[in-house]
TIKE-869786 format. One record per residue: z, y, x of N, C-alpha, C in turn; residue in one letter. Coordinates in steps of 0.1 Angstrom, whole numbers, padded with zeros to 4 digits, always signed. Layout:
% residues N
ZYXZYXZYXA;...
END
This chain:
% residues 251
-0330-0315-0014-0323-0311-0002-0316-0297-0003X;-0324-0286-0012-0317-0271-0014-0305-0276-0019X;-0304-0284-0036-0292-0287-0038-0283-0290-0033X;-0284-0299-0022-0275-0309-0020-0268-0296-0005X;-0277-0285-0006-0273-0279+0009-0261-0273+0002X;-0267-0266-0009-0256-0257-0016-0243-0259-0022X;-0246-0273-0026-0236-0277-0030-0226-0280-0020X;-0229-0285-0007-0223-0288+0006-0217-0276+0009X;-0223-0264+0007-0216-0252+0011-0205-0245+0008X;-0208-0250-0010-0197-0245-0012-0187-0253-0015X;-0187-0267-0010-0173-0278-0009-0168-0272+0004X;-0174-0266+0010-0169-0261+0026-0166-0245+0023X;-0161-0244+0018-0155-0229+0010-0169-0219+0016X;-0180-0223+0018-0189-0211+0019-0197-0206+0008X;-0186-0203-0001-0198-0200-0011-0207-0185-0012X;-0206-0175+0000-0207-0167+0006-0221-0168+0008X;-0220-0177+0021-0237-0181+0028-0245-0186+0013X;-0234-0195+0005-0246-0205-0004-0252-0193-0016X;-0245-0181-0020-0251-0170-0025-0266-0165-0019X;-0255-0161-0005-0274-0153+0004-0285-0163+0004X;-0282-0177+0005-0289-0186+0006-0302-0188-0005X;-0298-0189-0019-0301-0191-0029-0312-0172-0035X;-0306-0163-0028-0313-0152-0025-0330-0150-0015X;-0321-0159-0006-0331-0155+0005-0343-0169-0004X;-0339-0181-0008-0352-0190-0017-0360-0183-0022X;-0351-0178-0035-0359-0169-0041-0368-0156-0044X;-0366-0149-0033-0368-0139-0023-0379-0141-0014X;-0387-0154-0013-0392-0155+0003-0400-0150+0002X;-0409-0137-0002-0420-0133+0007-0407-0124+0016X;-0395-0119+0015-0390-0111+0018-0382-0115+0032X;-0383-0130+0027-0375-0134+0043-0382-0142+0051X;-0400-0144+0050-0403-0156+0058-0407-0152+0072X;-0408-0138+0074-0413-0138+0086-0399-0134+0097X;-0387-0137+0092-0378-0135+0105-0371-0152+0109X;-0371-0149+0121-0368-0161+0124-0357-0169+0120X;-0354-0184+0127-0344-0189+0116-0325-0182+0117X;-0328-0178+0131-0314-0177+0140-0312-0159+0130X;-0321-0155+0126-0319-0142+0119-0318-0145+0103X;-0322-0155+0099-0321-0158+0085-0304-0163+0088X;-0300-0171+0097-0283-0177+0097-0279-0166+0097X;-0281-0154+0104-0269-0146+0107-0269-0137+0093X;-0282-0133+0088-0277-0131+0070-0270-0139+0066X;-0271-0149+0063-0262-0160+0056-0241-0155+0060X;-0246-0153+0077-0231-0157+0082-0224-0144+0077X;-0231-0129+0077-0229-0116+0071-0222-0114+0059X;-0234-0121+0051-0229-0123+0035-0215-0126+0034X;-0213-0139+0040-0204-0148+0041-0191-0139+0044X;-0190-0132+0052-0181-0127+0064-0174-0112+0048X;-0186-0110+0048-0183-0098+0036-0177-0100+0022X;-0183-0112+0018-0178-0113+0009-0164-0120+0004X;-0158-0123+0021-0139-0132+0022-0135-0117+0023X;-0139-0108+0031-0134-0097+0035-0129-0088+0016X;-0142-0092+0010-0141-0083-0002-0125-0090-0009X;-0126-0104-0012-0115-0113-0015-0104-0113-0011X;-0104-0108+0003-0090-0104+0008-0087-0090+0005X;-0094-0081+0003-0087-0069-0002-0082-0065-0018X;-0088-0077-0026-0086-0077-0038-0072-0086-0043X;-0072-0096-0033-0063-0103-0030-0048-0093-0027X;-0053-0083-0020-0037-0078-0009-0038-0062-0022X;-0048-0060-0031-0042-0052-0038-0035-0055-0052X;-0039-0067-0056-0036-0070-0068-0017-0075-0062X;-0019-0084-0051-0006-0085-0041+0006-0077-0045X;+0002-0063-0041+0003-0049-0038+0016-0043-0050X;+0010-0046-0059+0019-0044-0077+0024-0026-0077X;+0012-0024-0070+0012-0007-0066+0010-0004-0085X;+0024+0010-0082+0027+0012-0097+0014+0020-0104X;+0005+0029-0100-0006+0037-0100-0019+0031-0094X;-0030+0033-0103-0045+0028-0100-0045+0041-0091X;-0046+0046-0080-0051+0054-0069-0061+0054-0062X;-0066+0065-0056-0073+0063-0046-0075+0076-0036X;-0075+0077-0026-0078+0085-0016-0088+0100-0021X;-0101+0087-0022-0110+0101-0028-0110+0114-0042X;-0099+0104-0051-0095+0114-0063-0081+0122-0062X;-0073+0122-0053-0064+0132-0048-0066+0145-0055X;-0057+0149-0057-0063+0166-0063-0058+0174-0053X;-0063+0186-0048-0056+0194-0036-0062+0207-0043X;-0062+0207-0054-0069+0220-0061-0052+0229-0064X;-0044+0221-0068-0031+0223-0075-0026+0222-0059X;-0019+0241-0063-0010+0244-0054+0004+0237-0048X;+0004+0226-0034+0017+0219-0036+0019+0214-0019X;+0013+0223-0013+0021+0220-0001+0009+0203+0009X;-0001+0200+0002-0006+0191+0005-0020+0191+0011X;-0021+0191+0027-0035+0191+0030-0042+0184+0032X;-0052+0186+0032-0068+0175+0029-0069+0170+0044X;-0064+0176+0055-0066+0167+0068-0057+0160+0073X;-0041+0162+0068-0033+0153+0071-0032+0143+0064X;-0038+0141+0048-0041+0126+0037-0050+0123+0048X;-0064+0128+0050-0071+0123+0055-0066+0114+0072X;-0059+0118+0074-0051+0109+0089-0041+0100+0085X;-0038+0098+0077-0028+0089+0070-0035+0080+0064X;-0046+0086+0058-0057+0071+0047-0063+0065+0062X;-0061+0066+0074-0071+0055+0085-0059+0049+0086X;-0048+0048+0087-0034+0039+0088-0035+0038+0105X;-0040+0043+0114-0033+0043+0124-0018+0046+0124X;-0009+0049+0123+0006+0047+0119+0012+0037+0111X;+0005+0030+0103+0007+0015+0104+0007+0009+0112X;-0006+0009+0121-0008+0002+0132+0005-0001+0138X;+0008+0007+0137+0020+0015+0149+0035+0012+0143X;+0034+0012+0134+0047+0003+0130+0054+0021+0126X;+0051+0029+0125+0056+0041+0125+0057+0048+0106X;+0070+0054+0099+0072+0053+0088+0064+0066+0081X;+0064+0069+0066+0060+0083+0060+0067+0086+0049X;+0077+0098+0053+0085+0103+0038+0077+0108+0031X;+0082+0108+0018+0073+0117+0009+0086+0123+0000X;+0086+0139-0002+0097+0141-0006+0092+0151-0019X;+0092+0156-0025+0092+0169-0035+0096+0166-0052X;+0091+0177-0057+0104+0176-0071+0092+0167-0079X;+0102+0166-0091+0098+0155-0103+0084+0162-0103X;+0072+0150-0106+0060+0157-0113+0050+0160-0102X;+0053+0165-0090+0040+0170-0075+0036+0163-0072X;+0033+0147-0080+0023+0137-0077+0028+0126-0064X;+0038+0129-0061+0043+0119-0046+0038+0104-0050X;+0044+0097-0065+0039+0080-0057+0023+0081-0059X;+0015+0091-0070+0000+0089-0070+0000+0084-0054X;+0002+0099-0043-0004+0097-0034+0001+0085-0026X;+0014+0077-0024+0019+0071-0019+0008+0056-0023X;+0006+0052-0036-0004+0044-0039-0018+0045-0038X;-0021+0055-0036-0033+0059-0030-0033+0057-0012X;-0028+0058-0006-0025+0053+0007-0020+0038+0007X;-0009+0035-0002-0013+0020-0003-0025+0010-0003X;-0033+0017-0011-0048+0010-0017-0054+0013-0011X;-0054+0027-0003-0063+0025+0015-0061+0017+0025X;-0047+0012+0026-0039+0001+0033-0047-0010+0031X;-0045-0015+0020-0049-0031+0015-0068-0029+0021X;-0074-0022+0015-0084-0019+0019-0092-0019+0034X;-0080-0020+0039-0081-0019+0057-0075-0030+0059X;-0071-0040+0053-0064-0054+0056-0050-0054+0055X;-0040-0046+0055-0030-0043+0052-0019-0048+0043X;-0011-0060+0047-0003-0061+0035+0005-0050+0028X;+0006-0047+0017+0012-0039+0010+0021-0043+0002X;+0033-0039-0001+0040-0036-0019+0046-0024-0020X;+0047-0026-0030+0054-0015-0037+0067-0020-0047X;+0080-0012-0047+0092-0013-0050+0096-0002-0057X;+0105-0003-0065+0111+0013-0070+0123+0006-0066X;+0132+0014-0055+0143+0010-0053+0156+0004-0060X;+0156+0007-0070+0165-0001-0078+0158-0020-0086X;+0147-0018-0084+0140-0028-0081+0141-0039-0075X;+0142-0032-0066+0139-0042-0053+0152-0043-0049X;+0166-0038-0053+0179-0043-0051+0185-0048-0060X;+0176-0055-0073+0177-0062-0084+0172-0074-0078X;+0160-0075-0070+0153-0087-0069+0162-0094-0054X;+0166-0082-0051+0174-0091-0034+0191-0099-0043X;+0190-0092-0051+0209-0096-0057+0205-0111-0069X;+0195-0109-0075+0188-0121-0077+0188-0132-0068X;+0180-0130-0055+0181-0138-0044+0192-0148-0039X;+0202-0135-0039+0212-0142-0030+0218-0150-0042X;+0213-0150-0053+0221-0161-0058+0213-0172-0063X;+0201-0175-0058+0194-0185-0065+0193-0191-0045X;+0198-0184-0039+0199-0188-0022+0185-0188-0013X;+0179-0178-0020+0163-0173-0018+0170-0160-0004X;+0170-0157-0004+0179-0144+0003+0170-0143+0016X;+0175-0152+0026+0170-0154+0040+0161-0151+0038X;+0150-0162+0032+0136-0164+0029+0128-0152+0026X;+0137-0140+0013+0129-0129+0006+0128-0116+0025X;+0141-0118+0028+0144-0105+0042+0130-0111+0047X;+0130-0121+0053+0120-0125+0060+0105-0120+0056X;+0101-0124+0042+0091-0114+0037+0089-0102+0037X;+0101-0097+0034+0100-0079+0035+0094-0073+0046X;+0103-0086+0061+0101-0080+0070+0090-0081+0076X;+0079-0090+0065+0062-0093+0076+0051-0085+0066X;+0057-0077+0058+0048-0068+0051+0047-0058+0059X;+0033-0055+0057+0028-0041+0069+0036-0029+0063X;+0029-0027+0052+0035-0015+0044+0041-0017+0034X;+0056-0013+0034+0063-0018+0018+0063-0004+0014X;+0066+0003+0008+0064+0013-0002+0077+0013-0012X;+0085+0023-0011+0098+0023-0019+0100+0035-0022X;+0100+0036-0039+0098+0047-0047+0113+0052-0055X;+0114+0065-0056+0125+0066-0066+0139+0067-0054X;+0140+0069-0042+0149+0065-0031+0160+0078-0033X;+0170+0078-0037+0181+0087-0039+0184+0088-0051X;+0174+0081-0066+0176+0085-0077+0190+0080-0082X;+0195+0071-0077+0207+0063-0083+0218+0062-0071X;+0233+0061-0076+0241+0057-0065+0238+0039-0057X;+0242+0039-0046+0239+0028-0039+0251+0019-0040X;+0252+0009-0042+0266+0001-0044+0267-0001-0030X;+0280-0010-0028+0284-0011-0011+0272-0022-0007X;+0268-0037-0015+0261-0042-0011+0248-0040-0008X;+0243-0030-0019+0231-0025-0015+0229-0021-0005X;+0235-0014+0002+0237-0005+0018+0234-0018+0028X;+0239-0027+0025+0241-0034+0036+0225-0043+0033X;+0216-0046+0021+0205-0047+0015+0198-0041+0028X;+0201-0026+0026+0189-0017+0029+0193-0018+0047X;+0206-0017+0052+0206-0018+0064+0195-0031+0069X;+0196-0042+0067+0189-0056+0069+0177-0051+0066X;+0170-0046+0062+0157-0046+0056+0154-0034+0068X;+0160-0023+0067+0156-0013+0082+0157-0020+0093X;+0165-0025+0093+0169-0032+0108+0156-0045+0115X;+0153-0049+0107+0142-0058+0104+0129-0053+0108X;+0126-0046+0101+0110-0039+0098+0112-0025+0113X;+0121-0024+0116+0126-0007+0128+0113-0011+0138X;+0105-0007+0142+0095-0001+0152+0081-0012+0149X;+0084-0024+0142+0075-0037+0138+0063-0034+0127X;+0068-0027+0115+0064-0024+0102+0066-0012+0101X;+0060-0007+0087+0057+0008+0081+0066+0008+0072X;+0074+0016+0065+0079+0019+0054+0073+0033+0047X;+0073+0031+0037+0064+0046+0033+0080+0048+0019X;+0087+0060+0022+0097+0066+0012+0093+0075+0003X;+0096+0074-0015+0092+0086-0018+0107+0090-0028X;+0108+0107-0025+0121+0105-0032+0120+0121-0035X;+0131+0124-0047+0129+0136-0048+0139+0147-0044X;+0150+0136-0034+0159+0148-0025+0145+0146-0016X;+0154+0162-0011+0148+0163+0005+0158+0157+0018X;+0150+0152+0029+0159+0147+0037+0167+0148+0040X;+0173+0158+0042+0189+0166+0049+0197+0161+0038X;+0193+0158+0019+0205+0151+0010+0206+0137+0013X;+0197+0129+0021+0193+0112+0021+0209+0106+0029X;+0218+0113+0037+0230+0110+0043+0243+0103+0032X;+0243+0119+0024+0245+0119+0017+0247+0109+0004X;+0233+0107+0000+0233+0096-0011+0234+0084-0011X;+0232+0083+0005+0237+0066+0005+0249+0061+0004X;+0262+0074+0007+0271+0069+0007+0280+0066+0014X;+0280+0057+0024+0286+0057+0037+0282+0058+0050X;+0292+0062+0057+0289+0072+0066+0282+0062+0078X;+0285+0051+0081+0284+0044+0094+0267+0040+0090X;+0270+0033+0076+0256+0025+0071+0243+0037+0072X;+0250+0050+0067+0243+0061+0066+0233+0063+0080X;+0240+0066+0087+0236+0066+0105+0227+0058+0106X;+0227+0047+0103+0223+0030+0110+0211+0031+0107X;+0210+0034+0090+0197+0033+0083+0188+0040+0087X;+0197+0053+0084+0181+0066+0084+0180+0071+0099X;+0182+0067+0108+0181+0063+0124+0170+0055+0125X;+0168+0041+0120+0159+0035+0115+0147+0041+0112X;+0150+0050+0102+0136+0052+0088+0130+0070+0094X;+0139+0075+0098+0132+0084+0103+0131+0089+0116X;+0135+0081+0127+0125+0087+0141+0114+0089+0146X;+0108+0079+0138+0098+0080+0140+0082+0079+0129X;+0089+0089+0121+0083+0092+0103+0076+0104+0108X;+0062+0102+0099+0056+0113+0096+0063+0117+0085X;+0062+0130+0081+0066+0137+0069+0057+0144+0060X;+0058+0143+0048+0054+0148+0036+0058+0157+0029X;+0062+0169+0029+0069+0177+0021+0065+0186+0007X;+0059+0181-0006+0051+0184-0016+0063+0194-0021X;+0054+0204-0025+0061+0216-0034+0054+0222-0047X;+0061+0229-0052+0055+0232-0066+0054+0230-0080X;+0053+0235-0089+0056+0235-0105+0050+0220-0101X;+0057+0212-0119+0051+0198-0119+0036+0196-0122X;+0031+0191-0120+0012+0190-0123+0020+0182-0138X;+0023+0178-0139+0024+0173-0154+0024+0182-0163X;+0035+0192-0161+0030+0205-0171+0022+0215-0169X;+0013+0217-0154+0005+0223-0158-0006+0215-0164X;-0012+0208-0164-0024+0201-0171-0019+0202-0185X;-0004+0200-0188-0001+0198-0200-0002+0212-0209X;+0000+0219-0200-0003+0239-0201-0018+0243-0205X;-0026+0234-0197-0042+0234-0196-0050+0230-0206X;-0038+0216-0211-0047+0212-0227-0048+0217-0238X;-0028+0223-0238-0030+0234-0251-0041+0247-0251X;-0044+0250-0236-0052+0261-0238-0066+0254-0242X;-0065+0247-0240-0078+0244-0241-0085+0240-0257X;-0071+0238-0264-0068+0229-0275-0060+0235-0283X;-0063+0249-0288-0053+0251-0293-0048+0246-0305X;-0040+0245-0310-0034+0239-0327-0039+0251-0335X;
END
């Protein structure tokens, strides 16, 4: 009868309960004195925790977040404009919630996508669909689209991701199609979804780089009314650490 329970369980995708189950057997001086309605609801726990664990593993691997990140290895030691209580109010994603965006702007090297992916992977973590793009990426994979006639189908995706994440944003000129890419994709996701930008102009050049003037308006009207901001400063952490080894190392 144990077998045939377990086996039953997990033809019924519980293979959750049929773990605690097979715990609680072997285990029983540890579980005989609670009743049965308290032995189910272990079962139902396990169960509940361990789809929960599979969906987060699921929506990071999803994710194709360019950096292994995380929240709690952040460095705030290195001088750069970045405080420990405003990461800390952005890793609960209430502004996800909310459909509300987050620039990230500073020079080559002050760590911007670490932290961008590290808020990603607190995202997924909290249920959160996530991706990540490097902008010239992701208007490779839309211009692909429209000619395999995927197109509708990909906007439509973009637009039911919680958090998309788009890196590298001003590094390259924007073709005319592109603009109208990026218009559809703001227009889409505006008050619904998050967008998280990371770029190494600062905002006041983002008009600018897009190119034209009307698209220009449309978009970043869209992307920043309602954006938190990130403003990272300071020498690159690449060279100092790189500064830190030779000392440490000398030849």
């Amino acid at each position: 009868m144990t077998a045939q329970t377990l086996t039953r369980l997990r033809q019924l995708k519980l293979g959750g309960m049929a773990v605690a189950l097979e715990a609680q057997l072997e285990q029983i001086g540890t579980y005989e004195g609670l009743s049965f309605i308290e032995r189910l609801s272990l079962l139902a726990d396990h169960e509940h925790l361990m789809r929960e664990q599979r969906k987060q593993e699921r929506l990071i691997s999803q994710a194709g977040l360019k950096l292994k990140a995380s929240i709690q290895e952040i460095d705030y030691q290195h001088p750069r404009n970045l405080q420990r209580a405003q990461v800390a109010q952005l890793a609960q994603g209430g502004w996800i919630n909310r459909g509300q965006n987050l620039l990230v702007t500073g020079p080559c090297g002050s760590g911007k996508t670490y932290l961008a992916c590290a808020l990603g992977h607190s995202a997924c973590q909290q249920g959160y669909s996530t991706r990540y793009y490097r902008l010239s990426r992701l208007m490779l994979v839309l211009t692909q689209a429209k000619a395999d006639g995927s197109y509708h189908k990909l906007l439509g995706q973009l637009a039911k991701i919680q958090l998309l994440i788009i890196d590298d944003w001003g590094l390259e000129p924007l073709k005319p199609a592109h603009r109208n890419d990026l218009m559809e994709i703001m227009d889409d996701r505006h008050g619904q979804t998050s967008t998280l930008i990371i770029s190494q102009l600062p905002t006041d050049q983002w008009y600018a780089s897009i190119g034209d003037n009307t698209l220009a308006d449309a978009i970043l009207d869209r992307l920043m009314h309602n954006a938190h901001r990130l403003l990272l400063k300071g020498e690159s952490m690449r060279k100092t650490r790189g500064k830190l080894t030779e000392d440490e190392h000398p030849m």
